[in-house]
N, C-alpha and C positions, 0 to 999 in steps of 0.2 A: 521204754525203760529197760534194762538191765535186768537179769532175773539172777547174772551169777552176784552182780553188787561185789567184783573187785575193788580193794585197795586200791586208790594210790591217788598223789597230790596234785593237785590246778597247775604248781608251777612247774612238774613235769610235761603233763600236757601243751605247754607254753614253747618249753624249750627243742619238744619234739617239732612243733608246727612251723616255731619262728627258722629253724635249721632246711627244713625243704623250701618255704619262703622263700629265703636267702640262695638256694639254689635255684628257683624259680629264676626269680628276681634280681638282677643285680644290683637293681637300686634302692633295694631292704637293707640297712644296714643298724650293727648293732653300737651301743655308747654306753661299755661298761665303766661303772664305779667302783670298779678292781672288788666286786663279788659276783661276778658269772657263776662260783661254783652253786652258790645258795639260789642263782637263779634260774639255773638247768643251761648257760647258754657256752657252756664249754665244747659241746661238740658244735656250736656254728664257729668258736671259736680256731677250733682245730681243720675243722674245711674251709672258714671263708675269710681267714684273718693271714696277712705279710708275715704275720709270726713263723708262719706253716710254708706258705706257699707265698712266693716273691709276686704273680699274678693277682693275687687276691687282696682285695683292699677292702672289705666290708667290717670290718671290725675294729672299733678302737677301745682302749684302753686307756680312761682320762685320770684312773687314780681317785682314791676317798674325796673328791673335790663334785659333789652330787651338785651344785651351783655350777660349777664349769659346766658338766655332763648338760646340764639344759642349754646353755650357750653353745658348747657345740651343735647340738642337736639342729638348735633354730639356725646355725650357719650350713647343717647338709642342708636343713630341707628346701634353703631359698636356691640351695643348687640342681632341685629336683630329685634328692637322695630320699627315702623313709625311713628314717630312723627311729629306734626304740630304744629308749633309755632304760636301763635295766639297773635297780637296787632294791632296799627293803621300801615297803610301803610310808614307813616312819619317816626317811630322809627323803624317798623321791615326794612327797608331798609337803609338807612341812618346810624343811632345809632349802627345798627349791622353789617354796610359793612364789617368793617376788618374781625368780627369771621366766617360772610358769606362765603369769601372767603377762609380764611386760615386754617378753621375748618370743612367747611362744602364743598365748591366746589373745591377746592383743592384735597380734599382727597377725590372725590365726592361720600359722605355719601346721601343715602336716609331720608333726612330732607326734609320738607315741611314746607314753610313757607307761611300764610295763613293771608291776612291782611284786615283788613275793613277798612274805612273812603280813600279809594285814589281817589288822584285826589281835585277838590276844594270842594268836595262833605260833608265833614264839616264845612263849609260855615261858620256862627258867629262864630267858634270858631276860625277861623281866620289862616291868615298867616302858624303860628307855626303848625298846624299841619294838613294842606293842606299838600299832597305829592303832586307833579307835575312832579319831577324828578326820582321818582322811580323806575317803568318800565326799564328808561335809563339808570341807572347807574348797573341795577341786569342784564338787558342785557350782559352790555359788559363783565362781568364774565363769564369764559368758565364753561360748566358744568351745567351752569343754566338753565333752563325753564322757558320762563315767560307767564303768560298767564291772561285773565279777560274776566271774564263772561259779557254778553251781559244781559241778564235776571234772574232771580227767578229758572226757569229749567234747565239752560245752568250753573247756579252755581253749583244747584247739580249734574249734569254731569261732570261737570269739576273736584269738589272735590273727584269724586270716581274715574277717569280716574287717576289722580293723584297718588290719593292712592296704586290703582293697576299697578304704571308703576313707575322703579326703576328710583334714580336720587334726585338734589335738583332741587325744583321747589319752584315758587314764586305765589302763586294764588292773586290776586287783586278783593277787592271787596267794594262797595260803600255804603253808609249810609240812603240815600234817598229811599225811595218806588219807583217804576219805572215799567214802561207798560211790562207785561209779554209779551215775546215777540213767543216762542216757546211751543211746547207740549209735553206730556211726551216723544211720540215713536222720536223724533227728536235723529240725531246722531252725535254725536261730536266726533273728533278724535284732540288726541294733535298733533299739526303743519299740521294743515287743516284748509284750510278756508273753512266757513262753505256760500256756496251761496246759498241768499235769496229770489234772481230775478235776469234774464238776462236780457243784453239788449246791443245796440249797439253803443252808443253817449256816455255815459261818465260811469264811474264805481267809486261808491262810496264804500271806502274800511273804514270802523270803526270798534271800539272797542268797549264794556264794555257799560255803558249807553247811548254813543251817537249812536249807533248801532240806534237807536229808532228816534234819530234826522233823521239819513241816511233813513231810511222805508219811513217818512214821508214824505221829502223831494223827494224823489225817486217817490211817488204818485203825487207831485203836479207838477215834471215836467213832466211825463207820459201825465198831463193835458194838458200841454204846444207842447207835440208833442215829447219830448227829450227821447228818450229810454236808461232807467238808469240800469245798473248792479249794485247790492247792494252784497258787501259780510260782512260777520260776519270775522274779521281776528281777532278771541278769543286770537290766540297763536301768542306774534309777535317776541316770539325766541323758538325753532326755526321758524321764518318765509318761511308762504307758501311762496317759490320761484318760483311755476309754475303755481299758483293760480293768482300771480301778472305780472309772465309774459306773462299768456294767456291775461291780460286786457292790455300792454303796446303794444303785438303784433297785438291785435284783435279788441282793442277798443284806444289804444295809447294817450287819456286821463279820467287824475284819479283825484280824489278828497280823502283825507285822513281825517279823522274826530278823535280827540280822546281827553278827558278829563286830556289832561297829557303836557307838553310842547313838542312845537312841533322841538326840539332839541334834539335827541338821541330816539323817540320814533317809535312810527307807522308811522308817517309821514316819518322820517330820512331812517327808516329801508325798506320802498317801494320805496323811492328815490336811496337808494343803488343800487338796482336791478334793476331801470331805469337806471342809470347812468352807471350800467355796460355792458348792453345792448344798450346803444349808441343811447338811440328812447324815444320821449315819453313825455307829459307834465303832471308834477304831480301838485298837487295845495295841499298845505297844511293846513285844518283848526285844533288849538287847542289851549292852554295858548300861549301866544305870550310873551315868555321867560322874564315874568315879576311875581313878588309873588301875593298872592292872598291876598283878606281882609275880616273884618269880613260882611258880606253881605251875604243873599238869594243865595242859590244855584242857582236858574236860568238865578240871577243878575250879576252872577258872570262867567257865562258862555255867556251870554251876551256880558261880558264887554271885554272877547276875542274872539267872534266873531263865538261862538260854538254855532248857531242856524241853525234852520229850512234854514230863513230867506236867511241869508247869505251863507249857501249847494245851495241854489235854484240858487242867483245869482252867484255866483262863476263856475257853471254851466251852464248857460246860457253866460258868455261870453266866456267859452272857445269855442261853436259852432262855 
């Protein structure tokens, strides 16, 4: 872990990694929905795209048409190109469900789909294009991957594990600057929870920025005497299943923390795996299956119960 805990956003980390990719590789290639700037991918833009340079073909530009953006996408990959489709979490999920599935996971073409602002995490701009239900719905499609970075290093880890492992996957990533949580030599593996601290009183399993709520939280009951397990669960399909059931077997309550409704998501998805294991109290904090507004990221996270605050007690009365 990080001890300076810099600033800064998942989908910075994104557009640094996918840009050396794409240098790597020449058969990374990106499929903007004419928002590269909100999704850091202007400088693969600027190196890998005919716009720049007459040799360079990695980059296209299909225009506010996120349905086309997947239908291309599945016409590189049956060419042996990898493509990432790059927009908000709201329309690469949603607006493109059907070609998701029938273009892309269906025929399961190595597409990558790579999205910024999820979650409430565009905050003023409101409702529309808050994702909350994203993760849930790219879930329940066989064939998919879903996954979100915790931090800045845990994105570009994730975007190159990605890259180099066949399949469609759905990477998530958030708008806000947010406490580095990890260092370079840290090791991510897809459908691995990544644990942060052991402990023996209660396990707090998060995703993507609340990961950082769970750290915190995890210190102040430490104070309190409660010894907290913290994992990073980046990937919640496929979900660590033995990740989750060493904490239902060994610690048998859990707290789930995630920036996303807590209907079909992280929470849903560790409650499965108690529920089939017959043991266990889970506690789920995240949107409380209601839309969001235009207000402050943290106001809004607040407003469904995604703090510090409320990890601590939710915690303290399961003892």
């Amino acid at each position: 872990m990080s001890e300076e805990l810099k600033k800064i956003a998942t989908r910075d980390g994104f557009g640094e990694e996918i840009l050396k990719l794409g240098l790597e590789n020449p058969e990374i290639m990106i499929v903007d929905a004419d928002i590269g700037k909100s999704c850091k991918t202007g400088a693969f833009r600027k190196e890998l795209s005919a716009e720049y340079h007459e040799d360079k073909n990695q980059y296209v530009n299909v225009g506010i048409a996120e349905q086309n953006a997947a239908g291309v996408a599945a016409g590189l990959a049956t060419c042996g190109k990898i493509p990432f489709v790059v927009t908000y979490a709201v329309f690469g999920s949603l607006r493109m469900c059907e070609m998701i599935r029938q273009e892309i996971c269906y025929t399961n073409l190595n597409v990558k789909i790579a999205c910024s602002h999820g979650g409430v995490t565009p905050a003023n701009d409101g409702a529309s294009h808050q994702a909350i239900e994203d993760m849930g719905v790219l879930r329940s499609i066989p064939n998919m991957t879903v996954m979100m970075p915790a931090d800045y290093v845990s994105a570009k880890k994730l975007t190159r594990a990605a890259a180099e492992t066949d399949g469609p996957m759905y990477l998530r990533f958030t708008r806000d600057a947010i406490p580095q949580i990890y260092d370079e030599s840290v090791e991510l593996v897809i459908g691995k929870a990544h644990q942060i601290q052991d402990g023996k009183d209660v396990a707090i399993i998060a995703n993507g920025d609340t990961v950082r709520l769970a750290i915190e939280a995890a210190n102040l009951l430490e104070e309190k005497g409660i010894s907290v397990r913290v994992l990073d669960m980046h990937t919640i399909k496929p979900l660590d299943v033995e990740a989750v059931t060493a904490c239902v077997n060994e610690i048998g309550k859990i707290i789930t923390v995630e920036d996303h409704n807590i209907m079909n998501g992280l929470g849903s998805a560790v409650c499965e795996v108690a529920a089939e294991l017959g043991k266990g109290i889970v506690k789920r904090i995240g949107i409380q299956d209601q839309f969001g507004q235009s207000a402050p990221y943290e106001r809004l996270l607040a407003i469904n119960g995604i703090t510090v605050e409320n990890i601590v007690e939710t915690a303290e009365k399961m003892q």
